[in-house]
N, C-alpha and C positions, 0 to 999 in steps of 0.2 A: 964334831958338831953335826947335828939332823940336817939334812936337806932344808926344813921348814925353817930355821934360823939362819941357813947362810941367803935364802931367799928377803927376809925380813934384814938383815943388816944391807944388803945389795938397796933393796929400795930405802932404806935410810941413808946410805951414801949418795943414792941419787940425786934425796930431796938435797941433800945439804949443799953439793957442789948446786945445784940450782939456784940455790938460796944468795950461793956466793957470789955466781956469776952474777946475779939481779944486784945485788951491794955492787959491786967491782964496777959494773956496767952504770950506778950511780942511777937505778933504775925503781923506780916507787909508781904506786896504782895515784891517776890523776883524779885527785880533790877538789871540789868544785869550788869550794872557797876561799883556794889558791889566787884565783883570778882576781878577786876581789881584793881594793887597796884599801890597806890598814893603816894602824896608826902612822902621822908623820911622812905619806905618802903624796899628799896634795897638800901644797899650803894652805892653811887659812882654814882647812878643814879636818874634823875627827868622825871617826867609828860613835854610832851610839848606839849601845846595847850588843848587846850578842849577835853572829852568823845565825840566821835564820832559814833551816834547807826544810825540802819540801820534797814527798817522795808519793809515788803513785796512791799508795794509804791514807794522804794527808793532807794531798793540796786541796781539796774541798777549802780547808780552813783557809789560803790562801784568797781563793776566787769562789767563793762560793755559789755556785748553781752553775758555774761556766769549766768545771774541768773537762768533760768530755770535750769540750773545743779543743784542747791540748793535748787529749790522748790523741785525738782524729789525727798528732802531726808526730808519732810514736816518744810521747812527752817520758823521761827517765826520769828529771831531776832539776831542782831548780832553788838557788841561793839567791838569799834577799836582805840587803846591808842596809840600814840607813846611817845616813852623815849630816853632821851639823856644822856650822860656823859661829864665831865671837857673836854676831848678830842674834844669833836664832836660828837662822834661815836652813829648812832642811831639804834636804835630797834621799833621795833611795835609788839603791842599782838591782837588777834582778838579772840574773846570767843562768839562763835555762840549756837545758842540755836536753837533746833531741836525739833520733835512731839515728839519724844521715843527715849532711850537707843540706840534702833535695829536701827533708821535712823543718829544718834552722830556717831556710829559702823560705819557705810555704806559710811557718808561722808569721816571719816576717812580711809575708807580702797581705797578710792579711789585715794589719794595721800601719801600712802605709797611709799617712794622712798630712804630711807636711812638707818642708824642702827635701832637697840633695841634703845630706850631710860628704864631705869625704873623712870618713872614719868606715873602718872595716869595710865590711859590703856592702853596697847601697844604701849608704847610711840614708836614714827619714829624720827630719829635724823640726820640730815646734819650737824656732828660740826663745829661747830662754825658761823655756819650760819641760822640751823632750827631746830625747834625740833616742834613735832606735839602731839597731844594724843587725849582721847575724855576718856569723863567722867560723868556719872548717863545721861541725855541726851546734852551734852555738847561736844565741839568741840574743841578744843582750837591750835593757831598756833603761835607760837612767831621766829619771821624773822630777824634776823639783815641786817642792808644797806648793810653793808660791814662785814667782817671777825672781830669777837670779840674775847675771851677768851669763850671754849665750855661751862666753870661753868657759866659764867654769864646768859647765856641763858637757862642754868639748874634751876637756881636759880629762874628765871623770872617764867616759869614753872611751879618749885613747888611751889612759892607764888599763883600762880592763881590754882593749884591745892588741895592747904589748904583750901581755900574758897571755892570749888562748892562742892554740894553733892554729899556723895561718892558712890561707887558699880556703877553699869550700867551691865546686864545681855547682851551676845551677842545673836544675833537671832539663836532661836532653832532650824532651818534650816542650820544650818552649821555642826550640829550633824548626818546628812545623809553624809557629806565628808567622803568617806573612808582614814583613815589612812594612807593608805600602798602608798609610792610614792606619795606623796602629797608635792610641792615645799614650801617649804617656806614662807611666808608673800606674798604667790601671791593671796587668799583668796579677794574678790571682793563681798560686797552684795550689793542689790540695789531692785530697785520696778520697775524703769521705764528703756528703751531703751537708752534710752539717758547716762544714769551713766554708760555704759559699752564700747559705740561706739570706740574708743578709742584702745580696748585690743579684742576685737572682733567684728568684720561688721554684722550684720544680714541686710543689705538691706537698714535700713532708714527709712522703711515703717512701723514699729512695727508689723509685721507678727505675734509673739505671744501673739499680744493684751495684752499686759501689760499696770497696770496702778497702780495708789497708792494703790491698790486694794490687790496686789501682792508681792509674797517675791521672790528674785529670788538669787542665788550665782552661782558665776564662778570661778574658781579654776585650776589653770595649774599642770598637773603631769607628772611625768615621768617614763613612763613605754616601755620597754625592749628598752631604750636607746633611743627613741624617747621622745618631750615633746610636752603632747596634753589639749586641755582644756576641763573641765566638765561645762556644765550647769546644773542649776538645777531652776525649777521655780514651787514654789507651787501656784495655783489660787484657790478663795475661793469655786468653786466647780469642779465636777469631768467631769462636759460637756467642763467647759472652756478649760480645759486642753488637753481634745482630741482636741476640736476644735483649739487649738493652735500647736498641732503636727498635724493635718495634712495640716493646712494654713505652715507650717515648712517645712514638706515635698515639698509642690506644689513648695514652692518658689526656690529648689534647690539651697540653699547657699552652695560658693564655703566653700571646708573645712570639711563638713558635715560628719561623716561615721558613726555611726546609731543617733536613736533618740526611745524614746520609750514612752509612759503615763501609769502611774499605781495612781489608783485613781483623788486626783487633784493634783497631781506631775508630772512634764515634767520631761526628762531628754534628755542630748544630749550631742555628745562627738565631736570636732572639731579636726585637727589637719591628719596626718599621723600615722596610725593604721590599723593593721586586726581588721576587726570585729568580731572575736570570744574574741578579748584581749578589744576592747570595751565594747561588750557585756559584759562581767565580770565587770568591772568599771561600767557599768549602774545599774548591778543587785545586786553588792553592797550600791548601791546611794539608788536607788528605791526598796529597798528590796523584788525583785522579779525580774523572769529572762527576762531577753531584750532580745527580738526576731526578733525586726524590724527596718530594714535598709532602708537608705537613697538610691533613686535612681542613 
């Protein structure tokens, strides 16, 4: 036998014991649809119609005129069930699948808008109507049409929570928020402009050149009786960051009252405030003292 056939049976033998150990090891590529419960899994409730997945080419049709919101959080992949009851009464679940833990976190923290839930991570609860969480890099939102029983949608929740892998670390830039006077669930991460337009304006124009590149949080707090909001944006080096506070500066965003760069960390405090009571909040963030103001 030629050289060139004993090299072709060699990597045929390779793929196959590969092939094997993946069987042996009871090991198969994870399905997004897997997560989702099927028939006879909830009482009182059934599957209507088909899994419905959605892939970077297609989710337009899902959200129309809103997908870049969902790339901004590195969006893969995302399944969509709806469920009925004897009544009528419908539900749908959606289990999106994200690059990282840190962008599950981000999408989620961007439609917090209800209680605590305890299901997965930081569950967000509208009862009887939503409950939200995110999980290892996972998303998850279960919506009733109409007003149900809050268990039931609890229920829907932890079944899709039993199934996706567990843990999910949040991004280690939220360990620069200072404690003190920090609101509540208003906690905001993101990469791009676009995830934050909403809760705060910088222009439109992405002035601090953010991209997938970038971690960024925003955070509202309350200090001596005012509530103001912190920015914080790390970029992967320490020129971006200047170059991003003072393209910050030039643009004179209303709102503004300081901003400062220490290493590749921005920092910037919006709202109604002295600047000696910002400056403190900065040099808490940025562990070092803020000295420079917004014109």
């Amino acid at each position: 036998m030629g050289e060139g056939g004993g090299v072709k049976r060699g990597a045929a033998l390779g793929l196959l014991i590969g092939v094997l150990l993946l069987v042996g090891c009871g090991s198969r590529p994870v399905v997004l649809t897997d997560f989702l419960p099927g028939a006879g899994d909830l009482a009182g409730w059934e599957p209507v119609g088909e899994v419905r997945v959605f892939n970077r080419d297609n989710l337009y049709d899902l959200v129309n005129g809103q997908a870049e919101s969902f790339f901004a959080y590195g969006f893969e992949q995302v399944a969509v069930r709806d469920y009925q009851n004897a009544a009528g009464a419908m539900l749908g679940i959606e289990v999106w699948r994200l690059a990282t833990p840190a962008d599950a976190y981000g999408l989620f923290t961007v439609s917090v808008a209800g209680e605590p839930a305890a299901v997965g991570n930081d569950g967000d609860s509208d009862p009887g109507r939503r409950l939200a969480f995110w999980q290892d890099r996972y998303y998850v939102q279960v919506r009733a049409r109409q007003a149900v029983d809050d268990t039931t949608i609890r229920s829907f929740a932890t079944a899709v929570a039993a199934k996706l892998p567990p843990g999910g670390n949040r991004p280690a830039l939220l360990n620069r928020l200072p404690p003190e006077g920090l609101v509540e669930r208003s906690v905001v991460f993101f990469h791009e402009e676009i995830s934050i337009l909403d809760v705060l304006w910088l222009g439109g124009e992405n002035v601090l050149g953010l991209n997938s590149e970038t971690d960024g949080v925003l955070a509202r707090y309350e200090v001596g009786g005012a509530v103001v909001q912190l920015l914080l944006v790390q970029y992967p080096a320490t020129e971006a960051a200047s170059a991003g506070l003072a393209a910050l500066e030039r643009a004179q965003i209303s709102g503004l009252v300081m901003a400062e760069a220490r290493d590749n960390l921005l920092g910037a405090v919006f709202g109604e405030l002295e600047e000696a009571a910002a400056g403190t909040l900065l040099a808490e963030a940025l562990g070092a003292p803020a000295s420079r103001a917004s014109d």
